[in-house]
Chimera marker file (.cmm) of the C-alpha trace (Angstrom):
<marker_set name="trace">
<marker id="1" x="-5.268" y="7.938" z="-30.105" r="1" g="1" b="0" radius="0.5"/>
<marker id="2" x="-7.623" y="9.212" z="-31.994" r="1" g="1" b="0" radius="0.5"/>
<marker id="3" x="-10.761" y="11.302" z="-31.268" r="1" g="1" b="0" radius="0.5"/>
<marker id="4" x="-13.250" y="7.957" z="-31.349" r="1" g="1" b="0" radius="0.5"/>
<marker id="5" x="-11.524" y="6.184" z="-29.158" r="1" g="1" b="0" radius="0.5"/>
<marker id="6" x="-10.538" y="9.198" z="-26.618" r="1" g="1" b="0" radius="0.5"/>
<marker id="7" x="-14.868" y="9.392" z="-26.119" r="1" g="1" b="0" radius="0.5"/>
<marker id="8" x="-14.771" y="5.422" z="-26.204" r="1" g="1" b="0" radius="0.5"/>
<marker id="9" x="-12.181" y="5.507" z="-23.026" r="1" g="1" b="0" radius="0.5"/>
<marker id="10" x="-13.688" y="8.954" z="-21.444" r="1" g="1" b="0" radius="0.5"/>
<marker id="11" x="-17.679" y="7.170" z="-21.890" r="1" g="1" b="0" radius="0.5"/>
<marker id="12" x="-16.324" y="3.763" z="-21.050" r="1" g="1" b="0" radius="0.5"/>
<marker id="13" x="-14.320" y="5.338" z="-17.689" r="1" g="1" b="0" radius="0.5"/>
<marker id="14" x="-17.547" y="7.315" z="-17.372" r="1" g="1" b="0" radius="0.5"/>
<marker id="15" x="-19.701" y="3.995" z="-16.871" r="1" g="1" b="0" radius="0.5"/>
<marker id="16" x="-17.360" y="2.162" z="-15.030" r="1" g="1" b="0" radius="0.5"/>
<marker id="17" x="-17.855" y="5.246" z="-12.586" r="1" g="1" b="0" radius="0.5"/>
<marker id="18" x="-21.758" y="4.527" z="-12.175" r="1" g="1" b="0" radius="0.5"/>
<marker id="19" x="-21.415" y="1.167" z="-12.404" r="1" g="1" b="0" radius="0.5"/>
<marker id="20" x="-19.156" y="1.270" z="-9.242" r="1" g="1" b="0" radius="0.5"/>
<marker id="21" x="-21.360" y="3.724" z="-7.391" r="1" g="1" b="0" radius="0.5"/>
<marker id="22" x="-24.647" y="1.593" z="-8.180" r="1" g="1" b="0" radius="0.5"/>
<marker id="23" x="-23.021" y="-1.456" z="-6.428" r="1" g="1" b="0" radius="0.5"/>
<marker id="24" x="-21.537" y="0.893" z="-3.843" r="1" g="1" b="0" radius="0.5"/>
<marker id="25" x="-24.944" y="1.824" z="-2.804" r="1" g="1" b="0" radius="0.5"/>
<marker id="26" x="-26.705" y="-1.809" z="-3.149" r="1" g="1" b="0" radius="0.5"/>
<marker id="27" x="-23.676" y="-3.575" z="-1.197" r="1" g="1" b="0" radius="0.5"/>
<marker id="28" x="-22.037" y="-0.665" z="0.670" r="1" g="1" b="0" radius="0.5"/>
<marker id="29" x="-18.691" y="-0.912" z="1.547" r="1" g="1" b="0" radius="0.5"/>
<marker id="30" x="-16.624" y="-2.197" z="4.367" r="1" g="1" b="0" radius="0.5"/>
<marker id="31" x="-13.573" y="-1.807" z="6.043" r="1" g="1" b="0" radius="0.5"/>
<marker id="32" x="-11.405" y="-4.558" z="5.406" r="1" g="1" b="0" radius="0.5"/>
<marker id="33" x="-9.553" y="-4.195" z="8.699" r="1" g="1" b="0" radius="0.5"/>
<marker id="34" x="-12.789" y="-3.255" z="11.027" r="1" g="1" b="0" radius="0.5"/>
<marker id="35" x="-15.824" y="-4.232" z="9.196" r="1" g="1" b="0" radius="0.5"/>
<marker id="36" x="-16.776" y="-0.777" z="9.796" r="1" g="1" b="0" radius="0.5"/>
<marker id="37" x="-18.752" y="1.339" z="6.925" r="1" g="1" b="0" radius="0.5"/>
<marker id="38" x="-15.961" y="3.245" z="4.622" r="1" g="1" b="0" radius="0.5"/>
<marker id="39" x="-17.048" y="6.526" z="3.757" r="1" g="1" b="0" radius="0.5"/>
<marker id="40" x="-14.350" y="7.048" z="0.815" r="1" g="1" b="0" radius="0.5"/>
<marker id="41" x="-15.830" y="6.792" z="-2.807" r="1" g="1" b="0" radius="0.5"/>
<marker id="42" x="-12.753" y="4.334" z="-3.331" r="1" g="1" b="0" radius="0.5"/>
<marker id="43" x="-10.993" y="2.253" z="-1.310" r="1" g="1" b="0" radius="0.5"/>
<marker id="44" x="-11.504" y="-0.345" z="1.432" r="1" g="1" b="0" radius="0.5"/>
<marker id="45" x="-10.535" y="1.423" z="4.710" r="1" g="1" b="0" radius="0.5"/>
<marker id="46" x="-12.750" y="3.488" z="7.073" r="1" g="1" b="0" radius="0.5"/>
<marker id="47" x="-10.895" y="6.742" z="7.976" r="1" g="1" b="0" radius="0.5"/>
<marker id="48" x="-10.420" y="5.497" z="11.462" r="1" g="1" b="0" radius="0.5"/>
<marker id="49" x="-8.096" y="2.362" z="9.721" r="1" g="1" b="0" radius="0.5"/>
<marker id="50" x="-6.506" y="4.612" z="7.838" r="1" g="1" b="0" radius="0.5"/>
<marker id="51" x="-5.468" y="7.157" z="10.650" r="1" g="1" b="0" radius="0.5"/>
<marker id="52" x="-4.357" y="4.136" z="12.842" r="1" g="1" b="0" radius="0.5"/>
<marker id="53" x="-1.611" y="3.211" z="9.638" r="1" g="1" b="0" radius="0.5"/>
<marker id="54" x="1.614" y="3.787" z="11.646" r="1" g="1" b="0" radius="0.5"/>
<marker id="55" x="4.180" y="4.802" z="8.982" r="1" g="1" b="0" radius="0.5"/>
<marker id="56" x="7.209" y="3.486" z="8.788" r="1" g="1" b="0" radius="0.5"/>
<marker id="57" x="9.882" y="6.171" z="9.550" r="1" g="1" b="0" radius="0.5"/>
<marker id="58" x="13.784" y="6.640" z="10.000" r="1" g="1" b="0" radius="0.5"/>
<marker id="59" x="16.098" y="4.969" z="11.200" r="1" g="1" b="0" radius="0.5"/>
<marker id="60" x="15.845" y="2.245" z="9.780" r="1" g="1" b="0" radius="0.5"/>
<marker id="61" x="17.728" y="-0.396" z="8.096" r="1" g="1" b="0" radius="0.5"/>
<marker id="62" x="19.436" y="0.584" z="5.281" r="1" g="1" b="0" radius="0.5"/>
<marker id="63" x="19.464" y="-2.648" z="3.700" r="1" g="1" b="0" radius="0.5"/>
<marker id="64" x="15.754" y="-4.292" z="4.827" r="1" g="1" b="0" radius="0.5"/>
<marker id="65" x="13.674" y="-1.296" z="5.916" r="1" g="1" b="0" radius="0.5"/>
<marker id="66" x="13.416" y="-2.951" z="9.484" r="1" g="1" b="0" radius="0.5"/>
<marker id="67" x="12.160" y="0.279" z="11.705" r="1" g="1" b="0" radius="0.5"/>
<marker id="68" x="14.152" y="1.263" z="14.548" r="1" g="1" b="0" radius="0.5"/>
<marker id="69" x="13.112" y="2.209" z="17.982" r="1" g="1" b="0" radius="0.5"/>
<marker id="70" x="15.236" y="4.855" z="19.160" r="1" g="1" b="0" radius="0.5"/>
<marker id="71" x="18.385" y="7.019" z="17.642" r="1" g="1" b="0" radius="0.5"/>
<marker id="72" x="20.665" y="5.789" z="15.301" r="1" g="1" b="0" radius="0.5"/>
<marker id="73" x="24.006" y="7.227" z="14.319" r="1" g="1" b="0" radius="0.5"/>
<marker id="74" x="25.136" y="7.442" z="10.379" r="1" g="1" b="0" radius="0.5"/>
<marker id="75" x="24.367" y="4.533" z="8.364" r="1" g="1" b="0" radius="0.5"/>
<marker id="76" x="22.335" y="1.632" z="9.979" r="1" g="1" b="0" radius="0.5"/>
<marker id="77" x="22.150" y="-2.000" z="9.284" r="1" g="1" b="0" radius="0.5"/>
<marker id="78" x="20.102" y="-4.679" z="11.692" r="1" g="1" b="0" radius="0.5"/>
<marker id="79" x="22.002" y="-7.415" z="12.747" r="1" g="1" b="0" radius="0.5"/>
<marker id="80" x="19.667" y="-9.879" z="10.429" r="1" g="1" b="0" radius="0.5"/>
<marker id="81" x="21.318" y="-8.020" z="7.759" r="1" g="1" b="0" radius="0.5"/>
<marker id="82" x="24.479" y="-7.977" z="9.155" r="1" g="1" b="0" radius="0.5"/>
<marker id="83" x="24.861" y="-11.517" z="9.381" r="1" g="1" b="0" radius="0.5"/>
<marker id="84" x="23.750" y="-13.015" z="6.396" r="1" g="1" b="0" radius="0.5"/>
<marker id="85" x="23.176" y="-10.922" z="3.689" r="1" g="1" b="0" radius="0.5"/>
<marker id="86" x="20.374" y="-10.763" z="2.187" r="1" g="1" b="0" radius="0.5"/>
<marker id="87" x="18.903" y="-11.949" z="-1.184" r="1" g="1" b="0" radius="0.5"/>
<marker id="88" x="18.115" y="-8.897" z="-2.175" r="1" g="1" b="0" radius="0.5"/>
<marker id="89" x="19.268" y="-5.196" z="-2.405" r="1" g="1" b="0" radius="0.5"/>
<marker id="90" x="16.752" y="-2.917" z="-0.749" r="1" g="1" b="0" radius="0.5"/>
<marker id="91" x="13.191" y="-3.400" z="0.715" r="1" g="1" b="0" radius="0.5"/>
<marker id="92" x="10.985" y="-0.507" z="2.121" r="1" g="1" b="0" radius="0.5"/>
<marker id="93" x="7.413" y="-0.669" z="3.928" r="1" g="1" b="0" radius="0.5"/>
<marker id="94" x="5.235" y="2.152" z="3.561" r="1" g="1" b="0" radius="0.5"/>
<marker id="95" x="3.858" y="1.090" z="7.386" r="1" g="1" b="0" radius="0.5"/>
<marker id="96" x="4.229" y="-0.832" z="10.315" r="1" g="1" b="0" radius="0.5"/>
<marker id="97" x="2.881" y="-4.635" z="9.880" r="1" g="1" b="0" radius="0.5"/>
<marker id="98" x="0.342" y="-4.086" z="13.246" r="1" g="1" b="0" radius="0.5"/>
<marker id="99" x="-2.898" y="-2.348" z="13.389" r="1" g="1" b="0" radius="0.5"/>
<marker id="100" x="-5.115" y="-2.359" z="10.571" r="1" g="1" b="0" radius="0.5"/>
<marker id="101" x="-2.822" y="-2.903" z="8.155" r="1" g="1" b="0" radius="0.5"/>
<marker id="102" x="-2.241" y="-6.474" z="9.379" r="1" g="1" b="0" radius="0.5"/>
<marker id="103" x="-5.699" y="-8.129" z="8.485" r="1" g="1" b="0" radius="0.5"/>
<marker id="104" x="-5.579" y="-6.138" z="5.079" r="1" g="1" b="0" radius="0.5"/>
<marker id="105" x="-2.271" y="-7.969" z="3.817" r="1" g="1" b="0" radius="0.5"/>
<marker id="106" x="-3.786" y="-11.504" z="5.407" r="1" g="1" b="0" radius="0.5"/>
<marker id="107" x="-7.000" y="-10.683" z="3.480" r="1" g="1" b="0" radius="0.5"/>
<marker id="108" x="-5.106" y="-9.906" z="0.667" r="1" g="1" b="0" radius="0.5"/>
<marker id="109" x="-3.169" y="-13.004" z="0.508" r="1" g="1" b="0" radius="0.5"/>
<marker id="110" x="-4.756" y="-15.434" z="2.020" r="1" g="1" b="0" radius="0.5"/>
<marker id="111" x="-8.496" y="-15.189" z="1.489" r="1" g="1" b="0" radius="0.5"/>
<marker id="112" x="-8.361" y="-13.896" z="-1.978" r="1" g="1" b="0" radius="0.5"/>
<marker id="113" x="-8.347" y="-10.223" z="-1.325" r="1" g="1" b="0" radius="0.5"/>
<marker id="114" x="-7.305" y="-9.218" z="-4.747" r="1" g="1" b="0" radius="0.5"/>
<marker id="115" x="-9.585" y="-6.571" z="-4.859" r="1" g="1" b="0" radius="0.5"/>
<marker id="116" x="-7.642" y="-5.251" z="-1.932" r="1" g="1" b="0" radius="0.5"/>
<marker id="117" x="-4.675" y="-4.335" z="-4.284" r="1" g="1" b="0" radius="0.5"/>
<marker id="118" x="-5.199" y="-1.156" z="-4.996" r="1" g="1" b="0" radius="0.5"/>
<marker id="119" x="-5.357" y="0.243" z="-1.577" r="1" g="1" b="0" radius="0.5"/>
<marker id="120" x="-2.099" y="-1.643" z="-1.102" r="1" g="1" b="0" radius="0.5"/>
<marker id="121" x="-0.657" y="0.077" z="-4.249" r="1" g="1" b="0" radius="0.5"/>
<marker id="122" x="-1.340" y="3.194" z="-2.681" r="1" g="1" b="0" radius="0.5"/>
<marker id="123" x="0.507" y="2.878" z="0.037" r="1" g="1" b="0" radius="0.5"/>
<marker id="124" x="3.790" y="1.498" z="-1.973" r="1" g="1" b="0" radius="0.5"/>
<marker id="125" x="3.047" y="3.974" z="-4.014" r="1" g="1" b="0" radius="0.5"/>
<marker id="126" x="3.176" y="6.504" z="-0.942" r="1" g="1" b="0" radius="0.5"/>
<marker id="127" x="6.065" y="4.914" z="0.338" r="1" g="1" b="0" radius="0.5"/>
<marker id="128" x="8.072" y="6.105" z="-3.231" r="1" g="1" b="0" radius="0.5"/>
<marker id="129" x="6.826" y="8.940" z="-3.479" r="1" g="1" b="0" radius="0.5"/>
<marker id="130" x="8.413" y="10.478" z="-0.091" r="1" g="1" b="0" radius="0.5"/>
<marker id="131" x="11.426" y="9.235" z="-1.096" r="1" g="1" b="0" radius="0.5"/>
<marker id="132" x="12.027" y="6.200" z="1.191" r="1" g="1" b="0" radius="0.5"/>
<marker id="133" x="13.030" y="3.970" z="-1.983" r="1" g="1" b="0" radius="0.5"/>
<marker id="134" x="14.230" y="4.888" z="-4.930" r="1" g="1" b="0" radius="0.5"/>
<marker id="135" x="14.178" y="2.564" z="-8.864" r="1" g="1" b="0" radius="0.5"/>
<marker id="136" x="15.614" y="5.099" z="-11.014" r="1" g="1" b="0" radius="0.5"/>
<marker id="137" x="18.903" y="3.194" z="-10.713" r="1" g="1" b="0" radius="0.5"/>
<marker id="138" x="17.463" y="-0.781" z="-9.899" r="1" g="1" b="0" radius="0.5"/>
<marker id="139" x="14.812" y="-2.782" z="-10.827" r="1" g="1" b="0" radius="0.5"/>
<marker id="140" x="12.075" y="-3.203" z="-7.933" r="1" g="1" b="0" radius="0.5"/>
<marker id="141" x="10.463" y="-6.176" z="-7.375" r="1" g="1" b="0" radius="0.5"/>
<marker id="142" x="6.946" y="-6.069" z="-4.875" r="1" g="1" b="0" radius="0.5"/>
<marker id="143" x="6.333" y="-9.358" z="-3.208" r="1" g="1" b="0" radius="0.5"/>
<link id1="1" id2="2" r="1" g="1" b="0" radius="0.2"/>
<link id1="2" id2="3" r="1" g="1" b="0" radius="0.2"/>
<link id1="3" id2="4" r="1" g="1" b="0" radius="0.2"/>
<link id1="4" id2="5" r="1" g="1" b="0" radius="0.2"/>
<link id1="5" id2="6" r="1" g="1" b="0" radius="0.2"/>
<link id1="6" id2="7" r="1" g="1" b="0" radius="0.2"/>
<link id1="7" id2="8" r="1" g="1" b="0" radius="0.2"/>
<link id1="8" id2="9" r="1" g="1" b="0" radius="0.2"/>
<link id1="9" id2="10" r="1" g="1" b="0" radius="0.2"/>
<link id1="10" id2="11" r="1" g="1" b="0" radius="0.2"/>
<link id1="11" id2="12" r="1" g="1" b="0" radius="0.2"/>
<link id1="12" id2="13" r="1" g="1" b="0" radius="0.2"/>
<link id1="13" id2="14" r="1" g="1" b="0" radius="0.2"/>
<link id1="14" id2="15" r="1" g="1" b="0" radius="0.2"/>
<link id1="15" id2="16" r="1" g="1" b="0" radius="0.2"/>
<link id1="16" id2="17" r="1" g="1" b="0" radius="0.2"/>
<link id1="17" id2="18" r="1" g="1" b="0" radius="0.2"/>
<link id1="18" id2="19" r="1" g="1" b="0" radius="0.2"/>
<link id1="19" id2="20" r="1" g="1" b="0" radius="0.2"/>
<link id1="20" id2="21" r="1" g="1" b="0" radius="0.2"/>
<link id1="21" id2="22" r="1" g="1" b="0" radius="0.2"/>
<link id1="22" id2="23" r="1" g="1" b="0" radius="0.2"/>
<link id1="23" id2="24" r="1" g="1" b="0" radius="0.2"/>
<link id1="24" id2="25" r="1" g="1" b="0" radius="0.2"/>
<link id1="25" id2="26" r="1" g="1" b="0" radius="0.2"/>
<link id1="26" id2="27" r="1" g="1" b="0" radius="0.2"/>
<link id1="27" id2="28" r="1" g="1" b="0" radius="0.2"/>
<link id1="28" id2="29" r="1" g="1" b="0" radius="0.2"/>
<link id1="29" id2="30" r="1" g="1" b="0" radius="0.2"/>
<link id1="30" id2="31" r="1" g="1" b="0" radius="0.2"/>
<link id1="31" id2="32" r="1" g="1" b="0" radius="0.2"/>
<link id1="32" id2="33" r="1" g="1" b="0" radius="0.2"/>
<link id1="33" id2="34" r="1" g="1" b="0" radius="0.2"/>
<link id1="34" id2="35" r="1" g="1" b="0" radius="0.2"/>
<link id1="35" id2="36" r="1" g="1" b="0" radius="0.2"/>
<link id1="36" id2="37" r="1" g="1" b="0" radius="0.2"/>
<link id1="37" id2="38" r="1" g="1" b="0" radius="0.2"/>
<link id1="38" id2="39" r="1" g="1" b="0" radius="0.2"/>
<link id1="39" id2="40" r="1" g="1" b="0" radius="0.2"/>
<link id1="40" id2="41" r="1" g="1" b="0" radius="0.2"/>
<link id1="41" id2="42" r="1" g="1" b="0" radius="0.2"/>
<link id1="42" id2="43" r="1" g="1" b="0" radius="0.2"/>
<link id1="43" id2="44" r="1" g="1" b="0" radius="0.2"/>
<link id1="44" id2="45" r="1" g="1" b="0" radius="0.2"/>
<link id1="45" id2="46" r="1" g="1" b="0" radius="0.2"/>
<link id1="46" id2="47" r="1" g="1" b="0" radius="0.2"/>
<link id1="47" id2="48" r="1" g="1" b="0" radius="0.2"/>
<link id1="48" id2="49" r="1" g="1" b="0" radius="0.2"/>
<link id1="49" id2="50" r="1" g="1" b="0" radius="0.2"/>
<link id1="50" id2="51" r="1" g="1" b="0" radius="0.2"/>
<link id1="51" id2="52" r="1" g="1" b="0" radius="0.2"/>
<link id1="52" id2="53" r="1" g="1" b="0" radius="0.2"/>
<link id1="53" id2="54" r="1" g="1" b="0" radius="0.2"/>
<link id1="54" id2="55" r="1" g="1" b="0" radius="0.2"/>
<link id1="55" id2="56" r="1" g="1" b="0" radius="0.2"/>
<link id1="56" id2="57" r="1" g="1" b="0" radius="0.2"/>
<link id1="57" id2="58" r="1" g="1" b="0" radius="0.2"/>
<link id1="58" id2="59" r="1" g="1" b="0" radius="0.2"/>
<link id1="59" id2="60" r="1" g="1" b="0" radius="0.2"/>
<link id1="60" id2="61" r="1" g="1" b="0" radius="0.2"/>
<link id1="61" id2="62" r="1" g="1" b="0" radius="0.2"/>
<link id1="62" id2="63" r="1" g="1" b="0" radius="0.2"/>
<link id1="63" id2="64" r="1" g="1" b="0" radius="0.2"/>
<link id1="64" id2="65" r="1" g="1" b="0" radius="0.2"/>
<link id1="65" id2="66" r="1" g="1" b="0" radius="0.2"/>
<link id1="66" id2="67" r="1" g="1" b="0" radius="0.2"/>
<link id1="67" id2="68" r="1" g="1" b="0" radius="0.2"/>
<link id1="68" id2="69" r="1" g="1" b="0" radius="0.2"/>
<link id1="69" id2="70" r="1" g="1" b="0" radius="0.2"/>
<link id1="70" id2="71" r="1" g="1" b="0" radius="0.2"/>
<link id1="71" id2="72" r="1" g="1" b="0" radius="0.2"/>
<link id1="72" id2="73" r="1" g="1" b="0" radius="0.2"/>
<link id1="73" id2="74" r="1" g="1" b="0" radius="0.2"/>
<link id1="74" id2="75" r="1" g="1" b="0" radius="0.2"/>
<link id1="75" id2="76" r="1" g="1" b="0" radius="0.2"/>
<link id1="76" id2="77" r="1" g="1" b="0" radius="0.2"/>
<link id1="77" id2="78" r="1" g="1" b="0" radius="0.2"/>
<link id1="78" id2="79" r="1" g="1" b="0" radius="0.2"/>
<link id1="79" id2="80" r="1" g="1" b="0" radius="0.2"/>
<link id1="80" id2="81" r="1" g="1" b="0" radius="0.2"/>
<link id1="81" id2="82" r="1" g="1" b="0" radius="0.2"/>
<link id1="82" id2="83" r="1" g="1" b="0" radius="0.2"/>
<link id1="83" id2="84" r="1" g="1" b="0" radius="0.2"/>
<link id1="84" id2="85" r="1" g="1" b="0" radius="0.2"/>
<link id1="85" id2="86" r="1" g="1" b="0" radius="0.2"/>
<link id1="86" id2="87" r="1" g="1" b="0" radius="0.2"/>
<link id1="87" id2="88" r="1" g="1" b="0" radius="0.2"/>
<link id1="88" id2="89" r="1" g="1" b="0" radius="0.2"/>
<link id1="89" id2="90" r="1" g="1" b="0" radius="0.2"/>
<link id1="90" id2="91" r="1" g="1" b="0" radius="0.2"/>
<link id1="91" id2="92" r="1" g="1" b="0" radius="0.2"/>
<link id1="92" id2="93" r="1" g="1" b="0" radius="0.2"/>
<link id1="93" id2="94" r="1" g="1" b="0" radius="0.2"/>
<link id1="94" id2="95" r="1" g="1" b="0" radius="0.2"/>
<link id1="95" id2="96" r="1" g="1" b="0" radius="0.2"/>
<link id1="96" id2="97" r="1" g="1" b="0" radius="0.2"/>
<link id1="97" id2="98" r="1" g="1" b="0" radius="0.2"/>
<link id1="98" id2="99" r="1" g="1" b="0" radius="0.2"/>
<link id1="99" id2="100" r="1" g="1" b="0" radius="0.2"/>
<link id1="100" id2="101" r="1" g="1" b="0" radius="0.2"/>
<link id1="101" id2="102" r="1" g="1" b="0" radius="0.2"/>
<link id1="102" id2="103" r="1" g="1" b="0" radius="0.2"/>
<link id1="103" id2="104" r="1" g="1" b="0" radius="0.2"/>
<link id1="104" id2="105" r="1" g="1" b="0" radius="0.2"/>
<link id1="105" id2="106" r="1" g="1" b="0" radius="0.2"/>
<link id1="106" id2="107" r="1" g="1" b="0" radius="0.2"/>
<link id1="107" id2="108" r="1" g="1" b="0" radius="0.2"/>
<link id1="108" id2="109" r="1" g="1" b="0" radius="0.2"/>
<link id1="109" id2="110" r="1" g="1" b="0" radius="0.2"/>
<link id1="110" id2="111" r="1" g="1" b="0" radius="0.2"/>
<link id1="111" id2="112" r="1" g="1" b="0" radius="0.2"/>
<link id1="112" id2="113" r="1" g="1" b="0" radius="0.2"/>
<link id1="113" id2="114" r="1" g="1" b="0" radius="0.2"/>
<link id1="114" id2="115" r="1" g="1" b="0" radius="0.2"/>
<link id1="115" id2="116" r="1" g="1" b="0" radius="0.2"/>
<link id1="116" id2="117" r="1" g="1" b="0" radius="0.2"/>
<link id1="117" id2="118" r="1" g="1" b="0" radius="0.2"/>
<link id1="118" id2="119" r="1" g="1" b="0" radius="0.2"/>
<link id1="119" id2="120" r="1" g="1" b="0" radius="0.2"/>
<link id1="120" id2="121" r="1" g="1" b="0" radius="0.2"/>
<link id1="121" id2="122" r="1" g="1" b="0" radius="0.2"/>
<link id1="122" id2="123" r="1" g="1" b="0" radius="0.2"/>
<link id1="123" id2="124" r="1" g="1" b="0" radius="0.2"/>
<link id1="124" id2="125" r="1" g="1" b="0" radius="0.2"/>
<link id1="125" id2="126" r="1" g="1" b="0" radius="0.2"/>
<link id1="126" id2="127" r="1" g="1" b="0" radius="0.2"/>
<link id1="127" id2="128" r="1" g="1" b="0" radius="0.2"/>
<link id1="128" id2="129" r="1" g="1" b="0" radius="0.2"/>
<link id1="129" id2="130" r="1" g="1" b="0" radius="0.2"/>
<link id1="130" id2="131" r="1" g="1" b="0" radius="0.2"/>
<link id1="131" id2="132" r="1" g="1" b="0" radius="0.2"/>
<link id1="132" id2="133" r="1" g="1" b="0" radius="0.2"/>
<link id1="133" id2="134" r="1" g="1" b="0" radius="0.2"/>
<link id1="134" id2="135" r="1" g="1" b="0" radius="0.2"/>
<link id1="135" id2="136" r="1" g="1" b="0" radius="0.2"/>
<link id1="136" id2="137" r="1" g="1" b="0" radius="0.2"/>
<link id1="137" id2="138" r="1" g="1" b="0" radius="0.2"/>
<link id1="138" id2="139" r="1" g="1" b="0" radius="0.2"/>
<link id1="139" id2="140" r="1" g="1" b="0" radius="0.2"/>
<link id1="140" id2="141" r="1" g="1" b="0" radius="0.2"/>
<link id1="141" id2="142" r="1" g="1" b="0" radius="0.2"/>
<link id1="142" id2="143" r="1" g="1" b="0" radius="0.2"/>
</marker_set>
């Protein structure tokens, strides 16, 4: 890239950045879970939303993600995937489908949430970093 368009990008970025805060401050966020003000500079979760995420945790099913309550032994696999397998190979969940994060996938789907995406691409994103799915060796598919 050349040295025009690097200042293009950086100014362009640059404006996008006061653009964003100008409508932040003349339609101030909200919590898509609560309704309640968001203090974050990005994003659509208050902090009290965000602490209530319940992450999603071993054991659980090798195969589907589903979290287990309790203590598991070796390798674990629900009995959903047990008896019928799957169409797929792996799924993960970076939390628990309760709590805030519940209205924030409906809004997302549902009511035409899209610019709910990239909270929700944060937390998949979360959910690979630590390791909890792995694509080096597959291709991933989010649905």
């Amino acid at each position: 890239m050349n040295a025009a368009r690097r200042a293009a990008a950086v100014w362009m970025a640059r404006a996008g950045d006061v653009w964003e805060t100008a409508l932040d401050f003349l339609f101030p966020r909200h919590c898509a879970a609560c309704d309640g003000m968001v203090d974050a500079p990005r994003g659509h979760l208050c902090d009290g939303c965000r602490l209530a995420l319940i992450p999603v945790v071993p054991p659980f099913c090798v195969r589907c993600g589903d979290p287990v309550d309790g203590t598991v032994g070796g390798r674990f696999v629900c009995s959903l995937c047990a008896g019928e397998e799957p169409a797929f190979d792996l799924a993960r969940s970076a939390v628990r489908f309760r709590g805030p994060v519940r209205p924030l996938v409906h809004q997302f789907k549902y009511r035409d949430g899209l610019y709910l995406a990239g909270d929700l691409a944060g937390l998949l994103a979360l959910c690979m970093e630590i390791g909890r799915a792995s694509c080096r060796e597959r291709v991933c598919y989010v649905v």
